[in-house]
mmCIF entry with sequence, helices, sheets and N, C-alpha, C, O atoms, coordinates in Angstrom:
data_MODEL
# 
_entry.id   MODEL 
# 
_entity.id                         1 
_entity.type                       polymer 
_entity.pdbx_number_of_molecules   1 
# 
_entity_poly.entity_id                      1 
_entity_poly.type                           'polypeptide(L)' 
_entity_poly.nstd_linkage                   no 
_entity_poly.nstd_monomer                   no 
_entity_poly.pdbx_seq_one_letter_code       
;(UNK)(UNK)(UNK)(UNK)(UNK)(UNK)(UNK)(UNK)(UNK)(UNK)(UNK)(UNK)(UNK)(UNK)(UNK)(UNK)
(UNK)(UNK)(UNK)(UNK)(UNK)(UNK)(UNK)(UNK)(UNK)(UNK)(UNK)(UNK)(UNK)(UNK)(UNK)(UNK)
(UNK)(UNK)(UNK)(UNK)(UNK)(UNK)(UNK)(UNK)(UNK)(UNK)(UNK)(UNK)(UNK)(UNK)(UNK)
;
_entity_poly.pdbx_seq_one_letter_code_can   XXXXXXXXXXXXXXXXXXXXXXXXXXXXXXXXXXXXXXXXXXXXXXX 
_entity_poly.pdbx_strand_id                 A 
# 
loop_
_entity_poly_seq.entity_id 
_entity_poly_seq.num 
_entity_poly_seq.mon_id 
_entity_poly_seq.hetero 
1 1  UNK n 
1 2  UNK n 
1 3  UNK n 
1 4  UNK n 
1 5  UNK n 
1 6  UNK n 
1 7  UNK n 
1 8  UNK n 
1 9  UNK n 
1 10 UNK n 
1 11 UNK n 
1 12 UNK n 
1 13 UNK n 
1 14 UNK n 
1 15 UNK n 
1 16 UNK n 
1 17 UNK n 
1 18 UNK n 
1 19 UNK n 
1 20 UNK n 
1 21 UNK n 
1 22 UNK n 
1 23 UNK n 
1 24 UNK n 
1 25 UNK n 
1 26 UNK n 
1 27 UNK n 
1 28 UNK n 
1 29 UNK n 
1 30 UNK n 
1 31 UNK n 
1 32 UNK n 
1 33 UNK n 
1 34 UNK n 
1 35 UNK n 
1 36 UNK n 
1 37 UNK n 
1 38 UNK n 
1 39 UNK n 
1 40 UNK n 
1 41 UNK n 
1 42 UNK n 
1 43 UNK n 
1 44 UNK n 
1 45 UNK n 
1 46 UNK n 
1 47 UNK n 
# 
_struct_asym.id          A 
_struct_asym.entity_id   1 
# 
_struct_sheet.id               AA1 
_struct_sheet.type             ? 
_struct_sheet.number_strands   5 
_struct_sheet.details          ? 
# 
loop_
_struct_sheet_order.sheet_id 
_struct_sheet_order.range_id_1 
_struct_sheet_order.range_id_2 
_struct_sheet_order.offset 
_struct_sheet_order.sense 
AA1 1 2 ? anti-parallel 
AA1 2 3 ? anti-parallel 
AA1 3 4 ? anti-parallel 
AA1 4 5 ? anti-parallel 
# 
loop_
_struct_sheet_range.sheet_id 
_struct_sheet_range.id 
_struct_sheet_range.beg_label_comp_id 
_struct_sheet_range.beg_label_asym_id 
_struct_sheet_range.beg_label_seq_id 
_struct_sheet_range.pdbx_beg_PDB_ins_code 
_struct_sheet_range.end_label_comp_id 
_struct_sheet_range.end_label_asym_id 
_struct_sheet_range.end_label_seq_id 
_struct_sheet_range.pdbx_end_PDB_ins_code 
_struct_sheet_range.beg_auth_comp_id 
_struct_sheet_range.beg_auth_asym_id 
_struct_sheet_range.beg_auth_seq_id 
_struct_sheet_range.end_auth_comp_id 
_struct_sheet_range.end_auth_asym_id 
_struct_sheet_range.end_auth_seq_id 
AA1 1 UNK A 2  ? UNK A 4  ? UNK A 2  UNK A 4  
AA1 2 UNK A 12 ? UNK A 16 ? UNK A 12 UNK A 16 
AA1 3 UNK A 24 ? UNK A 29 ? UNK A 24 UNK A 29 
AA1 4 UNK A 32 ? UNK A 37 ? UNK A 32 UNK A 37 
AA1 5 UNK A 44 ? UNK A 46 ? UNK A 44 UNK A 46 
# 
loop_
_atom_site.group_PDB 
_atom_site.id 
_atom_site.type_symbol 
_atom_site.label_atom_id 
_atom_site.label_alt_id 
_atom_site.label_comp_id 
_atom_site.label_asym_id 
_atom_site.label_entity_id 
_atom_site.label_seq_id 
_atom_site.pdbx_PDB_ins_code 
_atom_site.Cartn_x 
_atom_site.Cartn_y 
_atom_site.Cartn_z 
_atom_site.occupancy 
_atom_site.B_iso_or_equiv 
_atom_site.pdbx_formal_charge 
_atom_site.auth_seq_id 
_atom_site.auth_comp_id 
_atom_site.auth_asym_id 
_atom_site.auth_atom_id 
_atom_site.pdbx_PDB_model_num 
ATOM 1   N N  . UNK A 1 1  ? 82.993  85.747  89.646  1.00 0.00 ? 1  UNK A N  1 
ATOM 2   C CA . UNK A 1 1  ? 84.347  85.239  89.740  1.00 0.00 ? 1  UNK A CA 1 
ATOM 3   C C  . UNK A 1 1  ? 85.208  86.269  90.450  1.00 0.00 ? 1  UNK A C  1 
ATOM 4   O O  . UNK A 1 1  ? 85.029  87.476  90.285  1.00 0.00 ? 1  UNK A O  1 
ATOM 5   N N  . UNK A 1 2  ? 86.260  85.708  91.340  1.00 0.00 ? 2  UNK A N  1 
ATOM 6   C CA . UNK A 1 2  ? 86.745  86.844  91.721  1.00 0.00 ? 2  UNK A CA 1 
ATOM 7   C C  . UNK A 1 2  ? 88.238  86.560  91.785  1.00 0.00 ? 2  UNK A C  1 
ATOM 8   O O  . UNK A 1 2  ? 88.690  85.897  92.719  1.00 0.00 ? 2  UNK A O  1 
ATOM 9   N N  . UNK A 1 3  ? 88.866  86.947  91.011  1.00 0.00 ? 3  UNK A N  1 
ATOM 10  C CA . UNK A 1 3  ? 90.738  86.221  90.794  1.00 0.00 ? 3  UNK A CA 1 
ATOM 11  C C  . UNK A 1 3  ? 91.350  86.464  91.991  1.00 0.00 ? 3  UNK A C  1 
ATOM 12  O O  . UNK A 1 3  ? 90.918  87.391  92.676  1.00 0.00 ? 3  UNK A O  1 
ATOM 13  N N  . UNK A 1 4  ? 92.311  85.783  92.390  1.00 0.00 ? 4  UNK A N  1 
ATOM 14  C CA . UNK A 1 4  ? 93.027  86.213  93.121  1.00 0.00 ? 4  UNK A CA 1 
ATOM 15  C C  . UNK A 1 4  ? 94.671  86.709  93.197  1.00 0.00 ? 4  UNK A C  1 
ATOM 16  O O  . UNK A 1 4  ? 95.544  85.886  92.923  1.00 0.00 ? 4  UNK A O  1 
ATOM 17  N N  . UNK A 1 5  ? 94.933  87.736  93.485  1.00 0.00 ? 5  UNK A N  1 
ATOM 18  C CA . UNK A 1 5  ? 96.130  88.237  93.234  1.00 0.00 ? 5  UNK A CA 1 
ATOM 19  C C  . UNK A 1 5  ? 97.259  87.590  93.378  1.00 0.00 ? 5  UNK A C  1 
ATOM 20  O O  . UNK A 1 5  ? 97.983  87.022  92.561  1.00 0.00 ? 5  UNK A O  1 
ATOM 21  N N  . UNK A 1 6  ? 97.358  87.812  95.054  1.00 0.00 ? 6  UNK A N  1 
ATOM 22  C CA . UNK A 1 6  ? 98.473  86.741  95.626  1.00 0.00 ? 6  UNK A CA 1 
ATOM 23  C C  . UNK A 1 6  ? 97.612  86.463  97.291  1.00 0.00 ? 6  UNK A C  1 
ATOM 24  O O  . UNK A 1 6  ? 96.718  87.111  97.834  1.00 0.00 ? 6  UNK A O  1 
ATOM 25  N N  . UNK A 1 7  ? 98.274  85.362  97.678  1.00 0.00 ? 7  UNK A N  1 
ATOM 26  C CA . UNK A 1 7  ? 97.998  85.045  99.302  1.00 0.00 ? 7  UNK A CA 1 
ATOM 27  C C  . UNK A 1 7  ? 99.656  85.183  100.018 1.00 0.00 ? 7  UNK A C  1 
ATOM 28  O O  . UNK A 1 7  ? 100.700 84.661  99.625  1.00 0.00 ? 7  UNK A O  1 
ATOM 29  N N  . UNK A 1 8  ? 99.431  86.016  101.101 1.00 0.00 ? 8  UNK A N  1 
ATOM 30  C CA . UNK A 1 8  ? 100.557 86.073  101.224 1.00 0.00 ? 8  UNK A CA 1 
ATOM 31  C C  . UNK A 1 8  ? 100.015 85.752  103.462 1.00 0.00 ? 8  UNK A C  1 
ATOM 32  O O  . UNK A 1 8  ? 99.247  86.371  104.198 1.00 0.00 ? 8  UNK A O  1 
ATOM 33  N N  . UNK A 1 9  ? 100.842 84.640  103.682 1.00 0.00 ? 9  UNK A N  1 
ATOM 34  C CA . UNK A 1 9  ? 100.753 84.597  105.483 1.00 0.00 ? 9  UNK A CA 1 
ATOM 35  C C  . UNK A 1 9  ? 99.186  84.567  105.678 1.00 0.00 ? 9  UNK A C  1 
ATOM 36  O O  . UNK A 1 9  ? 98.625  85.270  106.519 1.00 0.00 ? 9  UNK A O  1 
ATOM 37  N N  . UNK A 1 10 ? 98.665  83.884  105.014 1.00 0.00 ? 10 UNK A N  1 
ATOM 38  C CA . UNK A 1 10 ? 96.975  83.825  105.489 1.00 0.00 ? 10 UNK A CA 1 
ATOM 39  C C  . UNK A 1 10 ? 96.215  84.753  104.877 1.00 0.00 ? 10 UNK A C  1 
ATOM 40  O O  . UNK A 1 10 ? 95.002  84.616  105.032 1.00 0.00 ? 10 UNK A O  1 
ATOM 41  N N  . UNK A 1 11 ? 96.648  85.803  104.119 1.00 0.00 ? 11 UNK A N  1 
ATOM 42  C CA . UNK A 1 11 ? 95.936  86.916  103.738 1.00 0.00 ? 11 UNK A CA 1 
ATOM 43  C C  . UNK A 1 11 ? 95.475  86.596  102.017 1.00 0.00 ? 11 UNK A C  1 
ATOM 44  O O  . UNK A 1 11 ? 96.457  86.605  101.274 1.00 0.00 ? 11 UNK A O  1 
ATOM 45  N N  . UNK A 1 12 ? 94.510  86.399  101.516 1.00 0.00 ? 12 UNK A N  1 
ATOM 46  C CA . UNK A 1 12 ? 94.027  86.431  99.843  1.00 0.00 ? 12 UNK A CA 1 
ATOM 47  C C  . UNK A 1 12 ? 94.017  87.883  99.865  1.00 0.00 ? 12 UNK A C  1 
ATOM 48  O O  . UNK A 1 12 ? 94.046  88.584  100.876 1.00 0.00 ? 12 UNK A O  1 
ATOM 49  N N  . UNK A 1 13 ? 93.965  88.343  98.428  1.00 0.00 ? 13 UNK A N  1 
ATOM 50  C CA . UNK A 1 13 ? 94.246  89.466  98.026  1.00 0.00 ? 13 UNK A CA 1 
ATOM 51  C C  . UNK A 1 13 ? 93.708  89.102  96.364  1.00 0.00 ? 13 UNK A C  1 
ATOM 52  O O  . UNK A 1 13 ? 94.329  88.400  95.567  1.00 0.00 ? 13 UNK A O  1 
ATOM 53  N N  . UNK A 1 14 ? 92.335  89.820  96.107  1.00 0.00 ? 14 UNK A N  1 
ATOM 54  C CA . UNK A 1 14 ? 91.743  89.501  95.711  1.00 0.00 ? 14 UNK A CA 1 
ATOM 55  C C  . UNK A 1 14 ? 90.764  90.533  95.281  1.00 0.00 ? 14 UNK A C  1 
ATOM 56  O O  . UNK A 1 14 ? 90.293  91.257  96.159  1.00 0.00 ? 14 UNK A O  1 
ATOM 57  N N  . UNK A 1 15 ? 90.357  90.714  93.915  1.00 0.00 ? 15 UNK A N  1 
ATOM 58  C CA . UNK A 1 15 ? 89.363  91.853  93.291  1.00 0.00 ? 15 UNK A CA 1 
ATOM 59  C C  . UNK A 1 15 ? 88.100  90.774  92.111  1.00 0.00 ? 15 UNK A C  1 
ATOM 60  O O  . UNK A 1 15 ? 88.188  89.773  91.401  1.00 0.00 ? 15 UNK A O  1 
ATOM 61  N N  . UNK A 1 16 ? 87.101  91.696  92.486  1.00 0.00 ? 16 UNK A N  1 
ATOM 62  C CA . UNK A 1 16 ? 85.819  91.430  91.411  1.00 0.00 ? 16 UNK A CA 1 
ATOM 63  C C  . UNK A 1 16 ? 85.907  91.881  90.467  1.00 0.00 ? 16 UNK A C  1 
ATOM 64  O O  . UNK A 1 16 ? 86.489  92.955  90.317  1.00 0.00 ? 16 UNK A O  1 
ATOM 65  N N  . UNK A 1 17 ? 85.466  91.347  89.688  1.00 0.00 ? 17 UNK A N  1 
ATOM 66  C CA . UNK A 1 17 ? 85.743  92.018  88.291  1.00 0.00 ? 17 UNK A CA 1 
ATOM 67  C C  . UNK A 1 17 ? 84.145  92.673  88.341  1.00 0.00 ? 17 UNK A C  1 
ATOM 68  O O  . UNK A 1 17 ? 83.163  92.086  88.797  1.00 0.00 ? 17 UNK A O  1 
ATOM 69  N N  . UNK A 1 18 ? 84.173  94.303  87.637  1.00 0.00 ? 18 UNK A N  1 
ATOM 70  C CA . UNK A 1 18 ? 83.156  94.821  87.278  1.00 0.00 ? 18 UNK A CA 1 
ATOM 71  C C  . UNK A 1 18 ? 82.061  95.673  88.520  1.00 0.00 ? 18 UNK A C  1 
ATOM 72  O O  . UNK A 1 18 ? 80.966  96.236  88.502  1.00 0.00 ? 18 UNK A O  1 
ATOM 73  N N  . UNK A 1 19 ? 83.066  95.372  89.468  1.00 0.00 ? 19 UNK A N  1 
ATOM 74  C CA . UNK A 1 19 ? 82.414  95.654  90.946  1.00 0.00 ? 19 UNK A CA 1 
ATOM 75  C C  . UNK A 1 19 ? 82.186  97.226  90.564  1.00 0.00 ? 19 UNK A C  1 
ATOM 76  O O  . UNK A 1 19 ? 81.006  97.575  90.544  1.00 0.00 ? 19 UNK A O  1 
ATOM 77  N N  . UNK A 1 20 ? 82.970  98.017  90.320  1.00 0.00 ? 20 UNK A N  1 
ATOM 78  C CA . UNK A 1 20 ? 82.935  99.283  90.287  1.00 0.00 ? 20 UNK A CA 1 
ATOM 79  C C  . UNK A 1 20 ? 84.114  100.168 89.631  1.00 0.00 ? 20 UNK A C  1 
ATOM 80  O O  . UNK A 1 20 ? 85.095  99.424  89.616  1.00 0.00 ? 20 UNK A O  1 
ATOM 81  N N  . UNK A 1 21 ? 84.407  101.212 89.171  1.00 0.00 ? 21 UNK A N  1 
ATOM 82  C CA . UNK A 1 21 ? 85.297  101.285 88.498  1.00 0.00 ? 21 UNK A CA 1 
ATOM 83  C C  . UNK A 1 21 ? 86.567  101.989 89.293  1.00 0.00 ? 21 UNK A C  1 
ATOM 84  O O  . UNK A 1 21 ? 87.674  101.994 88.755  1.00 0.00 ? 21 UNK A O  1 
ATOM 85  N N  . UNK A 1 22 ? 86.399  102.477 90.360  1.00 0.00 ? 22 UNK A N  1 
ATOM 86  C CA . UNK A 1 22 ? 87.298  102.845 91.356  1.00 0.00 ? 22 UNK A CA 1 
ATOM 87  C C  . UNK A 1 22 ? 88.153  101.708 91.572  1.00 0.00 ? 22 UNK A C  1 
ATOM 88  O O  . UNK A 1 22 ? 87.708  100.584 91.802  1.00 0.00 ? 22 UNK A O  1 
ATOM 89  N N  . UNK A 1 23 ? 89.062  101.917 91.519  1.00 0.00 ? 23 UNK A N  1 
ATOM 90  C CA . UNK A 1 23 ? 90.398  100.392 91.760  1.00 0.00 ? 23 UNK A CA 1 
ATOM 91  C C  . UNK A 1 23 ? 90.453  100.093 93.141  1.00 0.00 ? 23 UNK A C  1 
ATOM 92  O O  . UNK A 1 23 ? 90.482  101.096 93.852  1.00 0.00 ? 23 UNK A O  1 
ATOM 93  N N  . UNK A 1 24 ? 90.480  98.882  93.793  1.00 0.00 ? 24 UNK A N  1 
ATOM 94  C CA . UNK A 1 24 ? 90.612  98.868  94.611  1.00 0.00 ? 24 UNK A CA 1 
ATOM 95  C C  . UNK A 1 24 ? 90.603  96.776  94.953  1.00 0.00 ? 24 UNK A C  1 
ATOM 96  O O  . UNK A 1 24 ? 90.354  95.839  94.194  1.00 0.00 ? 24 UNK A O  1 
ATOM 97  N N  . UNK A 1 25 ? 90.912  96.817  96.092  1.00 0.00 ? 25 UNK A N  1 
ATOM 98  C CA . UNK A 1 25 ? 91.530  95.031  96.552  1.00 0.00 ? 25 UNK A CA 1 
ATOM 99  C C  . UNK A 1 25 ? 90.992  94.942  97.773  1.00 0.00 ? 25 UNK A C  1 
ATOM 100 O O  . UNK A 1 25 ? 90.963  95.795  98.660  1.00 0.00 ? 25 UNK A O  1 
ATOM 101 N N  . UNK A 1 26 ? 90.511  93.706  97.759  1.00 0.00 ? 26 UNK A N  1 
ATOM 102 C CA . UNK A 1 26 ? 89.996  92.950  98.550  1.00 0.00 ? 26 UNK A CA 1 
ATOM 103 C C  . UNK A 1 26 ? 90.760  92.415  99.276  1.00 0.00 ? 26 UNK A C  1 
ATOM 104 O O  . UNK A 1 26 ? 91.792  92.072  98.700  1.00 0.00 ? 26 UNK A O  1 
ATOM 105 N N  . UNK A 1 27 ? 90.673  91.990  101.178 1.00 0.00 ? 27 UNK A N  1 
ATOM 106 C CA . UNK A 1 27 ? 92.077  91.259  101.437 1.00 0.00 ? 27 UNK A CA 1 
ATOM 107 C C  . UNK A 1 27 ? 91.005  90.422  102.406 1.00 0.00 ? 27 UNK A C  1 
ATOM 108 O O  . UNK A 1 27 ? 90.158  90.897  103.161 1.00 0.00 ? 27 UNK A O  1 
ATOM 109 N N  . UNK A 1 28 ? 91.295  89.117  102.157 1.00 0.00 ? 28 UNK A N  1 
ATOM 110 C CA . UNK A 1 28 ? 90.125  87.696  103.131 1.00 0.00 ? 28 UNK A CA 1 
ATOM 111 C C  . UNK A 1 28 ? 91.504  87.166  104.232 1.00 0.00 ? 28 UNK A C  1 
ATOM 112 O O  . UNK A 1 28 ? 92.659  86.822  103.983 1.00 0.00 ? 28 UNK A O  1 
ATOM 113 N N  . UNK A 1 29 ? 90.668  87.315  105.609 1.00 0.00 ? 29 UNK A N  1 
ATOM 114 C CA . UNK A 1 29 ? 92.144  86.368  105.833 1.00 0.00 ? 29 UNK A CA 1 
ATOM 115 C C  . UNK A 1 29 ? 90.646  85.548  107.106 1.00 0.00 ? 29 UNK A C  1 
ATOM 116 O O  . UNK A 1 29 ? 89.594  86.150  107.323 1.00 0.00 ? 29 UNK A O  1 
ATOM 117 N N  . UNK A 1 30 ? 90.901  84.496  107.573 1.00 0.00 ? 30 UNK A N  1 
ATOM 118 C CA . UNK A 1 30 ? 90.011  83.755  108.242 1.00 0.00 ? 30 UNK A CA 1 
ATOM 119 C C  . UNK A 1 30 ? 89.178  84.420  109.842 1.00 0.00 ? 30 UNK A C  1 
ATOM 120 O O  . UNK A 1 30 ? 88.252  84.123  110.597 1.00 0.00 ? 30 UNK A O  1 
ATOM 121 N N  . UNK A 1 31 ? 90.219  85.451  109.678 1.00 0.00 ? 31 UNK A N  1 
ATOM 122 C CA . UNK A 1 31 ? 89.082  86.165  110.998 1.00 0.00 ? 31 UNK A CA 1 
ATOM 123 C C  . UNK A 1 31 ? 88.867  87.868  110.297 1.00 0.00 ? 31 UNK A C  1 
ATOM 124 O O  . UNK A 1 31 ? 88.877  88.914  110.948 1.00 0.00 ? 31 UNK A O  1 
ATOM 125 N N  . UNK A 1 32 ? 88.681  87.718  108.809 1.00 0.00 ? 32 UNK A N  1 
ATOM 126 C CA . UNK A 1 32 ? 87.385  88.721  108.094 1.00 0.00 ? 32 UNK A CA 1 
ATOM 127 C C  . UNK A 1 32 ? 88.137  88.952  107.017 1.00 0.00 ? 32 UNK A C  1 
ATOM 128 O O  . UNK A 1 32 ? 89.026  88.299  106.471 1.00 0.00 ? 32 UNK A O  1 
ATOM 129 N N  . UNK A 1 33 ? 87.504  90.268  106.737 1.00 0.00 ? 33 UNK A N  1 
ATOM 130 C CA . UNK A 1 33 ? 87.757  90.753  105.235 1.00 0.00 ? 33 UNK A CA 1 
ATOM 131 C C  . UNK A 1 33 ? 87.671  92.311  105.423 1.00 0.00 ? 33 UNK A C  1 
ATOM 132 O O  . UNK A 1 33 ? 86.944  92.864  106.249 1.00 0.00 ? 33 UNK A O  1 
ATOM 133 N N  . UNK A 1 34 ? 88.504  92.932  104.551 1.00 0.00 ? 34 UNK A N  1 
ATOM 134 C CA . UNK A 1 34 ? 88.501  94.521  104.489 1.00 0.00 ? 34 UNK A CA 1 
ATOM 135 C C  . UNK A 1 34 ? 88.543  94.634  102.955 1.00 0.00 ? 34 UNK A C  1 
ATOM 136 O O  . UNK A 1 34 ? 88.838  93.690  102.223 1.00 0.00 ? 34 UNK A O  1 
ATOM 137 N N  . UNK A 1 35 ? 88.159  96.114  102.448 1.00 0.00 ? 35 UNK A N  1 
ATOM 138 C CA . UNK A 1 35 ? 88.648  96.215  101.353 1.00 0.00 ? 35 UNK A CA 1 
ATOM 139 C C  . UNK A 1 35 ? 89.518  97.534  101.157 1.00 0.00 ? 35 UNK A C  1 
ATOM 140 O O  . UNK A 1 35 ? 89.114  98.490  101.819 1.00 0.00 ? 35 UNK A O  1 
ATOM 141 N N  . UNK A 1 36 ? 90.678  97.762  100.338 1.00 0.00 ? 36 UNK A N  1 
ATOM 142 C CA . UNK A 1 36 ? 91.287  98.687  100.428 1.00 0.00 ? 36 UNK A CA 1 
ATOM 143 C C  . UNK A 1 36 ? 91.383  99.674  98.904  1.00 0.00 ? 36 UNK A C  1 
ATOM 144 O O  . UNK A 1 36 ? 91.961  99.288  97.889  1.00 0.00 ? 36 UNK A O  1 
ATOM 145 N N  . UNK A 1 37 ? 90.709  100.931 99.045  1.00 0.00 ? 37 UNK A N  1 
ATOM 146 C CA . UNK A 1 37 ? 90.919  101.545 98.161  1.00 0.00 ? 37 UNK A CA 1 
ATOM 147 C C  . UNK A 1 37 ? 92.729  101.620 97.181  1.00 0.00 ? 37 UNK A C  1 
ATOM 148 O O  . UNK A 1 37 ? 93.651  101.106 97.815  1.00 0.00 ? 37 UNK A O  1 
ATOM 149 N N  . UNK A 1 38 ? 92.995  102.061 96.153  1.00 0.00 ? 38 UNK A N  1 
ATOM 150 C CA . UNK A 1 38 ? 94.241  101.831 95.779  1.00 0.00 ? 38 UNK A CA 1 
ATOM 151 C C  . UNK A 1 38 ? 94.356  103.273 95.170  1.00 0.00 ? 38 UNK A C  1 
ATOM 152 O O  . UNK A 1 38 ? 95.306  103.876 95.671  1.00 0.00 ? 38 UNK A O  1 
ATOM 153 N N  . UNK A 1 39 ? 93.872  103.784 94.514  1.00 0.00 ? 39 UNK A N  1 
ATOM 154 C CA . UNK A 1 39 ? 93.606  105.488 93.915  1.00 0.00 ? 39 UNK A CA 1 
ATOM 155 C C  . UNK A 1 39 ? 92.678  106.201 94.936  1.00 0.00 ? 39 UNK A C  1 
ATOM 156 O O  . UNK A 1 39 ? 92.097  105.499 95.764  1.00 0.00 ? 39 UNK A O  1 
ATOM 157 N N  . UNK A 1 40 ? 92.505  107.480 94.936  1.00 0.00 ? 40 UNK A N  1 
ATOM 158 C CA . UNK A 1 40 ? 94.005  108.446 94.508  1.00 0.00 ? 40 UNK A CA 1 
ATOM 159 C C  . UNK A 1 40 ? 94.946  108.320 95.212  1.00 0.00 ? 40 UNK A C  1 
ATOM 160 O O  . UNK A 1 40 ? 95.812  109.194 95.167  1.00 0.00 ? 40 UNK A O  1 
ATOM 161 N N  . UNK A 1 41 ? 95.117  107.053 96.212  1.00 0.00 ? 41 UNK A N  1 
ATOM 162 C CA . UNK A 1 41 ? 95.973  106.963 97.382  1.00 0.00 ? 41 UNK A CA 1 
ATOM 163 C C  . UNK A 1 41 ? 95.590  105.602 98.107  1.00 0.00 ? 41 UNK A C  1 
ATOM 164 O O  . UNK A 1 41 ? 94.623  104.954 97.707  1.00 0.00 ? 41 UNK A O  1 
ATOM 165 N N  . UNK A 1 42 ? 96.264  105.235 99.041  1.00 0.00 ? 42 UNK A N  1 
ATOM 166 C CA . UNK A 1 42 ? 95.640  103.725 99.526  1.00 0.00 ? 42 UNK A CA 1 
ATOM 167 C C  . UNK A 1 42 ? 94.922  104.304 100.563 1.00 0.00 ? 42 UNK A C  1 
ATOM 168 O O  . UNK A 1 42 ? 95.331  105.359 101.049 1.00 0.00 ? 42 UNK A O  1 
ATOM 169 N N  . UNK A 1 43 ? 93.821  103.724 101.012 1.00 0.00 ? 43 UNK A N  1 
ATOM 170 C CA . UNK A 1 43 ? 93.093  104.106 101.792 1.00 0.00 ? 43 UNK A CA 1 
ATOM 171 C C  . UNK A 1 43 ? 91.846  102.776 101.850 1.00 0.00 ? 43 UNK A C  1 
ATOM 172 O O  . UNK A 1 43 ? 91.385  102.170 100.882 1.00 0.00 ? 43 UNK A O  1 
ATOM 173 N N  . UNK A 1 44 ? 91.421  102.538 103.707 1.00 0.00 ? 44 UNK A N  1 
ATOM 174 C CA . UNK A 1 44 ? 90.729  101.690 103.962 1.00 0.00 ? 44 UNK A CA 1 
ATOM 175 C C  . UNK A 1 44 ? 89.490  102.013 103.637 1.00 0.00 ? 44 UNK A C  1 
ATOM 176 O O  . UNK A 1 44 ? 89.349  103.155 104.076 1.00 0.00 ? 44 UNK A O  1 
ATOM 177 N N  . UNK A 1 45 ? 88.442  101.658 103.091 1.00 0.00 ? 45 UNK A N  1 
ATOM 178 C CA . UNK A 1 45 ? 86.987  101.228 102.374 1.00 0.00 ? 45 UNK A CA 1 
ATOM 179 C C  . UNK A 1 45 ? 86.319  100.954 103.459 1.00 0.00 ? 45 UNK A C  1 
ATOM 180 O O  . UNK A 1 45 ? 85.630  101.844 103.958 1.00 0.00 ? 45 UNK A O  1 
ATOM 181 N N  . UNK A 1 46 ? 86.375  99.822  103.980 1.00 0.00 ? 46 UNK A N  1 
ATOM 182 C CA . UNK A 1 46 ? 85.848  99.346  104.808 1.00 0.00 ? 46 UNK A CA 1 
ATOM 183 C C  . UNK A 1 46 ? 86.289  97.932  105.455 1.00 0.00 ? 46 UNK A C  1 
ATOM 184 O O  . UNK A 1 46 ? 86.793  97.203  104.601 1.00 0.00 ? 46 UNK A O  1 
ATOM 185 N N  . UNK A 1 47 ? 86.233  97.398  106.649 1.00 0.00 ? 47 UNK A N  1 
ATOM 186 C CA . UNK A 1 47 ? 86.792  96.395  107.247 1.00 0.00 ? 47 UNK A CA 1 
ATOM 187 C C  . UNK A 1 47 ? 85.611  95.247  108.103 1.00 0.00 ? 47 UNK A C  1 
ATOM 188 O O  . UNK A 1 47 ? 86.036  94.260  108.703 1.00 0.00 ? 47 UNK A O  1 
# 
């Protein structure tokens, strides 16, 4: 399951539960997906 936060202009914003314990958000928008770290600072994961 994966909740979703908010959609904001095409963008979901969106986390797994149990994925890992580092915090961090998912963002889907129709041409891909990134994920963005949130601790110790925001920072891109991967895109």
């Amino acid at each position: 399951m994966s909740p979703t936060v908010f959609i904001e202009k095409g963008f979901r914003f969106l986390f797994f539960s149990r994925e890992e314990p580092r915090i961090h958000v998912h963002v889907q928008c129709p041409q891909g997906e990134a994920k963005f770290w949130l601790e110790p600072r925001l920072e891109l994961a991967r895109s």
